[in-house]
N, C-alpha and C positions, 0 to 999 in steps of 0.2 A: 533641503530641496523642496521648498515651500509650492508643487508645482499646482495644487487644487486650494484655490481661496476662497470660496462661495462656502460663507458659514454655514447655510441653512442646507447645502449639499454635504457638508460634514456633519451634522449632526443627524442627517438622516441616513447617514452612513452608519452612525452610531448606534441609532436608534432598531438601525436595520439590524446590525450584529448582534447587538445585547438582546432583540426579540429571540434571533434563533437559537442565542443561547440558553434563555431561558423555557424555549419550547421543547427542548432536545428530549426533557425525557422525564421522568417523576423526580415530586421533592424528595427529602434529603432523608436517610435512615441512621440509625446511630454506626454502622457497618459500612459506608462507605469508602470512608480516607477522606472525609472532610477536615480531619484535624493533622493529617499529613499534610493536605494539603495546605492547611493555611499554616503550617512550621515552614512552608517553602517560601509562601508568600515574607510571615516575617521575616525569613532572614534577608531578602531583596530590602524590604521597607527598613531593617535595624543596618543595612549598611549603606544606605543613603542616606539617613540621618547620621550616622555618623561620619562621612562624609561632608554633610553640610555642617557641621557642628563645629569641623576644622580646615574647613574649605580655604582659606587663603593662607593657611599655613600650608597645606596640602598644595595647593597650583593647580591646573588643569591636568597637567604627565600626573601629576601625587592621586588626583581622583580617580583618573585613567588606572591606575596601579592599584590600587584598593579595589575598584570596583572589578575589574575584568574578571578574579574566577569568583565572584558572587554571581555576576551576569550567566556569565557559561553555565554553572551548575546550575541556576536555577529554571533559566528556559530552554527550550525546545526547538533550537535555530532551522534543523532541518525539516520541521513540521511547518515552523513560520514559513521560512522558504517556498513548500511547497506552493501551502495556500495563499500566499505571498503575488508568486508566478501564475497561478493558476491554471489554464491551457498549456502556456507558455514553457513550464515546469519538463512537460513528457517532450518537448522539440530541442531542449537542451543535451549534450552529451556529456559523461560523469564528470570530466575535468570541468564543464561551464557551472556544473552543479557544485562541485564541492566549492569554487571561487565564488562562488554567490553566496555561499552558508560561510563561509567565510567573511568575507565583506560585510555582509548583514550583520554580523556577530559584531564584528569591530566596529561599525555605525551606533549599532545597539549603544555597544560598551562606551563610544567616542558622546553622544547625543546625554545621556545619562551624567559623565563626568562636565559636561559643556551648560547642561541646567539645573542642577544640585547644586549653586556655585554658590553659598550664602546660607545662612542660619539667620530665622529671624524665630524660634520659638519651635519649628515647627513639631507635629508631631503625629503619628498614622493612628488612627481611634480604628480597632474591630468593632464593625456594625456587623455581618451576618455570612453566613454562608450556606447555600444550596447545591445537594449533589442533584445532578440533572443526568448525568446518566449513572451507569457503575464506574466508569472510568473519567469522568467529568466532573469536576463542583466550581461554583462560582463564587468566588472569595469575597466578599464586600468591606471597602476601611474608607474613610473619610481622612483626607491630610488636615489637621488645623493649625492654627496658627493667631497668635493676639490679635484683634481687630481687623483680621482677614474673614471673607467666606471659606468654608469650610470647602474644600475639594473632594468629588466621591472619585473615587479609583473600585473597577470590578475587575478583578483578575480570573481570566477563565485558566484552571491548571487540569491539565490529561495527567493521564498515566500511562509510561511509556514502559514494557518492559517492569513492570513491578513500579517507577521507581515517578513520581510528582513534579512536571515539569509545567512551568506557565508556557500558553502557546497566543495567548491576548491580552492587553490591558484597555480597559473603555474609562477613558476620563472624561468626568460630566457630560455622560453621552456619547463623545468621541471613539469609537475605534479605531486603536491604533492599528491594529491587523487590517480592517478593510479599507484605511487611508493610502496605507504602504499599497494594496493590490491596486486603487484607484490609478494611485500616481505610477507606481511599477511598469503596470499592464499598460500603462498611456503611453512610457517611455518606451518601451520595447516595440507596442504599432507604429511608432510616429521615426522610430530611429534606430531601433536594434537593440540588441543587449549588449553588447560594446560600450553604448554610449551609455545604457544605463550602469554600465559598473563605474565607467567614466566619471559620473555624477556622482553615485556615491562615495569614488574615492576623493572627491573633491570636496565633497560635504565635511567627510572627516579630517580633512587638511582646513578647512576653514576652521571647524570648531577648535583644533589648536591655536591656530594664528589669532581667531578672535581676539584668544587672552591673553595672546604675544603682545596685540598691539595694544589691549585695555592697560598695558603695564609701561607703555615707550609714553 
């Protein structure tokens, strides 16, 4: 649902998150759960590589099934959600809420299986990580790959309840978190939330078909 394209308004989106992420709060202690946290992140990045590693033996359904309870364990869908909706969130009623934490879950999980579709080398390099607050750190890995540029990926992961969930990924500057509220919060002023679940379930019906008809 490609519905905001002005690069320079996405990467200042990016630039806008990743600031407040890293303003949120002091660098990193040996006691914070930085190394929890980034065993959450690997295990997200060790099964999209593997994934891509057998991506056309696997199909789009076979990536879909691998990947959906790495996805769910590792992020934080009703946190995204919120700040996802942002106003919008408190005008919702519990059943609009749990079918949007839902939806979004299965977007997540459909968008993941739908661009991981290929091995060409790749591989996540740990460059760094900062806790910014006690329950926040910012995971830094770089994706590479033979005679590709190198991709940074920062994962911001909270702690929910004890327990290390990602609630943002910023690719080369990108936020995906404040792209989703861009576009979300667009669809719901301009049409309702109806239509924006509408969209999303249609998003996730395309990423199948795509690879339905890449194969006819």
């Amino acid at each position: 649902m490609p519905m905001v394209r002005n690069p320079m308004f996405l990467r200042m989106l990016g630039g806008l998150a990743l600031a407040l992420m890293l303003s949120a709060g002091r660098v990193a202690t040996a006691d914070t759960g930085t190394e929890a946290a980034r065993a959450v992140v690997d295990k997200l990045n060790g099964a999209l590589i593997d994934v891509m590693r057998n991506a056309k033996q696997l199909g789009y359904q076979g990536r879909y099934k691998k990947l959906d309870p790495i996805v769910r364990e590792v992020f934080q869908f009703e946190a995204v959600a919120q700040i996802a909706l942002g106003a919008h969130w408190k005008t919702l009623n519990d059943d609009q809420k749990r079918e949007f934490v839902k939806k979004l879950t299965e977007l997540s999980i459909a968008t993941y299986a739908a661009q991981f579709n290929s091995y060409a080398g790749e591989q996540f390099q740990y460059d760094s990580d900062q806790a910014v607050k006690p329950d926040r750190v910012v995971v830094r890995y770089k994706m590479v790959a033979p005679k590709e540029t190198p991709v940074k990926f920062d994962y911001m992961v909270n702690q929910f309840d004890g327990k290390w969930e990602i609630i943002n990924i910023v690719v080369d500057g990108i936020s995906d978190l404040a792209l989703k509220k861009a576009q979300y919060t667009s669809v719901i002023d301009r049409e309702g939330f109806d239509v924006l679940m509408s969209k999303l379930t249609q998003k996730i019906t395309d990423y199948a078909n795509n690879e339905n008809n890449s194969k006819s």
